[in-house]
N, C-alpha and C positions, 0 to 999 in steps of 0.2 A: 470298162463296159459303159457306152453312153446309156445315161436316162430314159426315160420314156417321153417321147414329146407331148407336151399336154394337149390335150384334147380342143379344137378348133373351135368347139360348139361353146370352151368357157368362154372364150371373147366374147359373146353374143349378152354374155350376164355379167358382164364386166360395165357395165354405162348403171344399170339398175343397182348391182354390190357399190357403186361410187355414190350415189345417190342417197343410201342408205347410211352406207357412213358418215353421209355430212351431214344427213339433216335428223337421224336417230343415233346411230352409234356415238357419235361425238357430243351432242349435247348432254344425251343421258347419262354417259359416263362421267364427264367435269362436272354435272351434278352430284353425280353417287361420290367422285370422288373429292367435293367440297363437308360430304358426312365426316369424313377424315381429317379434314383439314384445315376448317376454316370456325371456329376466331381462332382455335389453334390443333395442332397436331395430334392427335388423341380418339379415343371412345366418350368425350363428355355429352354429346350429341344424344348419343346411343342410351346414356346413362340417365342425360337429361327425359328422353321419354319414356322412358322407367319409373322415373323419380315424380314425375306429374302424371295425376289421373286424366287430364283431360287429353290428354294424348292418346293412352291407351284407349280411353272411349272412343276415342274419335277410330281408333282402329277397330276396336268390336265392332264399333257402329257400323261400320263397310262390311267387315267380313259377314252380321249377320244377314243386314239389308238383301246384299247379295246372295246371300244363303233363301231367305226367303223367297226374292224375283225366282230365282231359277223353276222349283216346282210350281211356279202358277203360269212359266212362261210353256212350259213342257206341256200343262194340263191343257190349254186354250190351244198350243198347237198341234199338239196330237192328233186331236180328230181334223183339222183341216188337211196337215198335212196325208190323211188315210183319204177323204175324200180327194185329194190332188192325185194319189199314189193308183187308188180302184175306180175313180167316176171316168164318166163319158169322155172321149175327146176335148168336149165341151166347155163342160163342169170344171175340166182340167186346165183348159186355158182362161178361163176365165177368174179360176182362184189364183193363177200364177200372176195374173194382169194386178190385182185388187194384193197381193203381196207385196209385189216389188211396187207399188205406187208409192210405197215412204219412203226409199231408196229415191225419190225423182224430188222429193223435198228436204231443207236443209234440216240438221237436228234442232237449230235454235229454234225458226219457223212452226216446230211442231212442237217444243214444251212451248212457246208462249200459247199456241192451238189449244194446247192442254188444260193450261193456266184458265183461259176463258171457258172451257168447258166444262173446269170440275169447281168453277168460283160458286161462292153460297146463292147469289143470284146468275148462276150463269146456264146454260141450257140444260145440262142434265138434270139441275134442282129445280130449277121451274119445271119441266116434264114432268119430274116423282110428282110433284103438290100436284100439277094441273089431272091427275090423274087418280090421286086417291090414295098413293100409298104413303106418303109421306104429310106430317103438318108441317114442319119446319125444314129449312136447308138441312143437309149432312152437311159434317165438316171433310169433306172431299180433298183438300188442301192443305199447303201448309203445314203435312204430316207425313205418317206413312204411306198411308194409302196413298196420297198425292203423291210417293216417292213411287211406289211399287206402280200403280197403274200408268204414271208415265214411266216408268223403266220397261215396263213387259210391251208396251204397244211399240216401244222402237226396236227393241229385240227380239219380236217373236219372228221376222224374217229368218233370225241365225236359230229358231227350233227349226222353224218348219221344213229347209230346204233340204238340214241333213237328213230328215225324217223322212221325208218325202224321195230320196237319194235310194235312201234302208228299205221303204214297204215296195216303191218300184219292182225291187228285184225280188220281192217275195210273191213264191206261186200261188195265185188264191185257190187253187184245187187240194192247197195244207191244210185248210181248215176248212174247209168241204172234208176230208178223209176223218180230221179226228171228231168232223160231229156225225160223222157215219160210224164212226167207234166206238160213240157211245157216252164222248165227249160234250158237257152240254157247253154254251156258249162263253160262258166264263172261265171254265176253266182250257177250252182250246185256245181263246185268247191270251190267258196266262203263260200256258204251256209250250205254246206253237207260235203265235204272231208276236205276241212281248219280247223274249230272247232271240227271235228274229231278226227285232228293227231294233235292238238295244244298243249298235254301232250307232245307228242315227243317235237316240238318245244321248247315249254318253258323247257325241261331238256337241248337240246342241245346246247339252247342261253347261258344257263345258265352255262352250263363246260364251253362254251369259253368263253363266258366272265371272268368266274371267274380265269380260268386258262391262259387268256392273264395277267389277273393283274399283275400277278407273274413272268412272263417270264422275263427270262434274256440274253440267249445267243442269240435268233436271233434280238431281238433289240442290242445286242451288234456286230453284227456282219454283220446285212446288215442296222442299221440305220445309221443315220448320231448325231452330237449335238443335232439338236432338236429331234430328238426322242428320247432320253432318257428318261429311266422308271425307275421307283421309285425300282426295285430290281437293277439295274445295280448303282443307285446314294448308296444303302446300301452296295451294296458291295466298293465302294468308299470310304468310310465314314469309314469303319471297316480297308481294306488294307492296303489304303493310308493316311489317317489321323489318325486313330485310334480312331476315335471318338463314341466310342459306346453307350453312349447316344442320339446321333442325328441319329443314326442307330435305337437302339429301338422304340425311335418315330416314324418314319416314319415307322416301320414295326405296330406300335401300329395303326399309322392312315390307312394302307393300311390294316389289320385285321378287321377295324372299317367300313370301305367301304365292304369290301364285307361282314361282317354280317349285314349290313344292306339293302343291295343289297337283303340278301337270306331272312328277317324281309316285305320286301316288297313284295318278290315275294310271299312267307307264305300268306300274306295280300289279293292278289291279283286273286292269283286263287289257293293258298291251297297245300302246300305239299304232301298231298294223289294222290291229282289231279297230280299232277307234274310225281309222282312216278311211278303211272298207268301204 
């Protein structure tokens, strides 16, 4: 019995699957598989960041970093995303324009934007003084905060749109019904609009988390020592030591974090669900 002939429409994703494999499949693999093999055959890699703390830091340090951006990235776009989802025609194009405008500039262009913005004399500390609530600079920079606030302004694009995706499709005559029920305003929001738009959510917890893991330039650029993240200690490892076994490892363990990140969320409320 002949086969089934394959489907005409794979050709069409055949140029884009070639594409992929040369310039992500192939490179990230002969990295992962230099964690195995290179100064020699073995798990010493593996063992090696084990055996040093600064390694492990360097990998807390990401997981939390990241851990933290996401609920501050969720909270600021939340409500944008609800005024995009319920306002005027208007209202709605005009917050879509003023969203995708960081998408129309490079990511470097905007941590150095950053940099000048959050420096001890740079415009937001001159505003606080010029205005009363501050005597001296904040240390804005060079920290956390300088991690977090440039991580959430370039990723609050990937809250807002799924969220905005989620409340679209919900009827506002739901919560007109359960505050005719008896429901007062917090808790029909809880009850009715929260588990609503919770696919949004969990897709957009879910870009930023996954795409803090991986950042390199604005922890390079407004963190300080401890903030170091596990792509800024690879590129380390590669430039300046040359060490490209202890490089693959750690891209091996940071690969291992977030499929199991995405193994949990699968778990937990279902990729269909997510995707919605």
């Amino acid at each position: 019995m002949r086969g089934r002939a394959p489907d005409p429409r794979f050709w069409l994703l055949l140029p884009a699957l070639l594409v992929l494999l040369v310039t992500f499949v192939l490179p990230v693999g002969g990295l992962l598989a230099r964690a195995f093999t290179q100064p020699e055959p073995g798990f010493q890699n593996f063992a090696l960041l084990w055996e040093r703390p600064v390694y492990l830091q360097v990998i807390w340090n990401t997981v939390m970093i990241s851990a933290a951006a996401t609920p501050v990235a969720l909270i600021l776009g939340f409500p944008v995303a609800h005024a995009m989802a319920h306002g005027s025609p208007r209202t709605r194009r005009l917050l879509i324009f003023l969203v995708l405008i960081p998408f129309w500039t490079s990511l470097l262009v905007r941590s150095f934007a950053t940099v000048i913005l959050l420096q001890r004399r740079g415009p937001l500390n001159t505003l606080l003084m010029n205005i009363g609530v501050i005597d001296t600079p904040l240390p804005l920079i060079y920290n956390l905060t300088g991690v977090l606030l440039g991580a959430v302004q370039t990723l609050l694009p990937f809250v807002i749109f799924p969220l905005y995706s989620s409340m679209k499709r919900i009827d506002p005559s739901l919560m007109q019904a359960a505050l005719t029920l008896g429901a007062g305003p917090v808790r029909a929001f809880l009850r009715v609009y929260l588990p609503l738009s919770l696919p949004g959510l969990m897709t957009g917890a879910t870009l930023v988390f996954i795409s803090m893991l991986g950042y390199f330039v604005i922890p390079a650029l407004l963190g300080g020592p401890q903030e170091t993240m596990v792509a800024q200690m690879i590129q380390d490892q590669i430039a300046q030591l040359g060490s490209w076994g202890v490089a693959g490892a750690m891209s091996f363990v940071l690969l291992a974090i977030t499929a199991g990140l995405l193994a949990l969320l699968h778990k937990l409320v279902g990729l269909k669900a997510v995707a919605r």
